[in-house]
C-alpha positions in Angstrom: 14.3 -15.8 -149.8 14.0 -19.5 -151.3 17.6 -19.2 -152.4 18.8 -18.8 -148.8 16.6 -21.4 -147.3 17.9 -23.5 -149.7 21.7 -22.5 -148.7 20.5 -22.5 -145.1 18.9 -26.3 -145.9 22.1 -27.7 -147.7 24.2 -26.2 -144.8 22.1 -28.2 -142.2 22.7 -31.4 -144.6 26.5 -30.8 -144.5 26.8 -30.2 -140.9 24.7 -33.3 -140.3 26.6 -35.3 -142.8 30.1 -35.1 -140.7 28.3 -34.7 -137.4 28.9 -37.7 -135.4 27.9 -39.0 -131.7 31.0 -41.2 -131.4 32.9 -40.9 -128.4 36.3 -42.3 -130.1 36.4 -39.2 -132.1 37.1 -36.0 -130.7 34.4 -33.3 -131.5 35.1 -30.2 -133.2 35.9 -26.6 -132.2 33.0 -25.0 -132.6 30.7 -28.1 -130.5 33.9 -28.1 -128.1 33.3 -24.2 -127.7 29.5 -24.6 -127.1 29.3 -27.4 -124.5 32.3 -25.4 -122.7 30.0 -21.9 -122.3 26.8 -23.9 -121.7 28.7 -26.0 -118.8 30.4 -23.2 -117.4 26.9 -21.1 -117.4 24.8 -23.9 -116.1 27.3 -25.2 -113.4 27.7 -21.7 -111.9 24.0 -21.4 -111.7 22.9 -24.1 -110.1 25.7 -24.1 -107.7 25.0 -21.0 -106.3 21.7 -22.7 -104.5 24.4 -25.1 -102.9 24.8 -24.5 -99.2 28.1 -22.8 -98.0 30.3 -25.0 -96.7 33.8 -25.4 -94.6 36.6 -27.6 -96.4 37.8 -30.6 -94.1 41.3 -31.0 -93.4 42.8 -34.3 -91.5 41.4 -36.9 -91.5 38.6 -35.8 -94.1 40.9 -34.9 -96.8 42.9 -38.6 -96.0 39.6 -39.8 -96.3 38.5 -38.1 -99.9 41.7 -39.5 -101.0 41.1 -43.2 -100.2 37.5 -42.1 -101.3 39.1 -40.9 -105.0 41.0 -43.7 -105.1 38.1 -45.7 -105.4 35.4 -44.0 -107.1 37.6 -41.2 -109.2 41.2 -42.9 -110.2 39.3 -45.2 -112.9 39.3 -42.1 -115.3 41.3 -39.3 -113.6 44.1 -41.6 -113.1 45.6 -42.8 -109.5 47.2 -39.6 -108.7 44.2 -37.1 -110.3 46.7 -35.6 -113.0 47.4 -38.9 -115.1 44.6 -39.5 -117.0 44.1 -43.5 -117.4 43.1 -45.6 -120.6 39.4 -44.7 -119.9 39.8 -41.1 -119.2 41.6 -40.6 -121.9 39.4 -42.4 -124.3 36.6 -40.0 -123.7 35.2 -37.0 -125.8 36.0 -34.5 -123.7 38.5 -36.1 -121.8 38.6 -36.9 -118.2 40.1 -33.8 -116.7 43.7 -33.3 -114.6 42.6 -32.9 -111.6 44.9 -30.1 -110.2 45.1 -28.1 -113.4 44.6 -24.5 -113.5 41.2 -24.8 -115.2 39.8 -27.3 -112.9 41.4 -25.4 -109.4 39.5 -22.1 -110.7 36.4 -24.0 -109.9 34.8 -22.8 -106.5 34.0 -25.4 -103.9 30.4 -24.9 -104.6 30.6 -25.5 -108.1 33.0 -28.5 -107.6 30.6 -30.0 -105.1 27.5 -29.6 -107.4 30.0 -31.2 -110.5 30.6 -34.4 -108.0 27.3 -34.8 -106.8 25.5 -34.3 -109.9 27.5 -35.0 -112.7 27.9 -33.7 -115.9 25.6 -34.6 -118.6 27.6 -36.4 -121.8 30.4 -36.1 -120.5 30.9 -39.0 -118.8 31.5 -37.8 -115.8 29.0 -39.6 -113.5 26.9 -38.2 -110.3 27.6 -39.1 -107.0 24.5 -38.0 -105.3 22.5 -41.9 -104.6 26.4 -43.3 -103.8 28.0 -40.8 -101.6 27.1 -38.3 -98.6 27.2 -34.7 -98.7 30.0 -35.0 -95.9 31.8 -37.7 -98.2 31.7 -35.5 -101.3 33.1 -32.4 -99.2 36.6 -34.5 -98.5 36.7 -35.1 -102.0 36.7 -31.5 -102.8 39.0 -31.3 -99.9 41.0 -33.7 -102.1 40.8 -32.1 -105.2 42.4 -29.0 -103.9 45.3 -30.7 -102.6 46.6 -32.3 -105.9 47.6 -28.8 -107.8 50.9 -29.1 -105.2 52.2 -32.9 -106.8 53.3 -32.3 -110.3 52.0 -32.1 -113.3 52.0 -35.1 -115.8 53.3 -34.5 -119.6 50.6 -33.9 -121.9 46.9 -31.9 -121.8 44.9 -33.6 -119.2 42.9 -30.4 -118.6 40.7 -30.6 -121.9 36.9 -30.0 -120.9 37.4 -27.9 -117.8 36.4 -24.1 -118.1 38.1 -21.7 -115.8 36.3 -20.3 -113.4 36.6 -17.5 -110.9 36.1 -18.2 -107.0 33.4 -16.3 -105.8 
């Protein structure tokens, strides 16, 4: 019993010897693995108390991309799929927009992820600077970038894939 609380003990020691809250480095598999279930989990749950909702199309969507361009492009890049300098500096990176991963997202869920945020992660929530109305034609938004192409490179690191209810 004392031998394995000691192995338990030095294996705490090691872990917390290489752990590290810098956001230059990029976290390991196992912590990347973690945060992923816990925010997929979490996010699903609490968007299921968000109300139902009809996208906008027109002159909502035109306005969730002038909207994007504003509040979204300094980390998602201007086009949603090209990460810039500051999305791609963070642990887990900004996401591409129109990836597979982040498209699996249901409108509920992407609405709750704009208006509240994601805890360390960087992404910020929108709910003091932005209307419900205003957050719906960013979704609306969202959805239109999987049709421009995709950039080179991973931009999708950080988004779960989730099924549309």
């Amino acid at each position: 019993m004392l031998a394995a609380g000691v192995c338990a003990l030095a294996g705490l020691v090691w872990v917390g010897s290489r752990a590290t809250l810098s956001a230059t480095e990029p976290p390991g598999r196992i912590e990347m693995w973690a945060a992923a279930r816990a925010k997929t989990w979490l996010i699903g749950r609490a968007a299921r108390v968000a109300p139902p909702f009809a996208r906008p199309t027109g002159r909502a969507v035109a306005a969730g991309a002038m909207r994007f361009r504003g509040e979204c492009a300094p980390c998602h890049g201007t086009d949603g799929r090209s990460l810039s300098d500051i999305g791609r500096g963070m642990y887990p990176r900004a996401v591409d927009l129109g990836s597979p991963a982040v498209q699996a997202w249901s409108d509920r869920e992407l609405f709750w992820i704009i208006k509240h945020g994601i805890r360390l992660t960087g992404m910020p929530g929108f709910d003091a600077a932005l209307e419900d109305d205003e957050i719906r034609a960013l979704v609306a938004y969202v959805r239109t970038l999987p049709d421009t192409p995709a950039p080179s490179g991973d931009g999708s690191a950080g988004a779960e894939p989730r099924s549309r209810p």
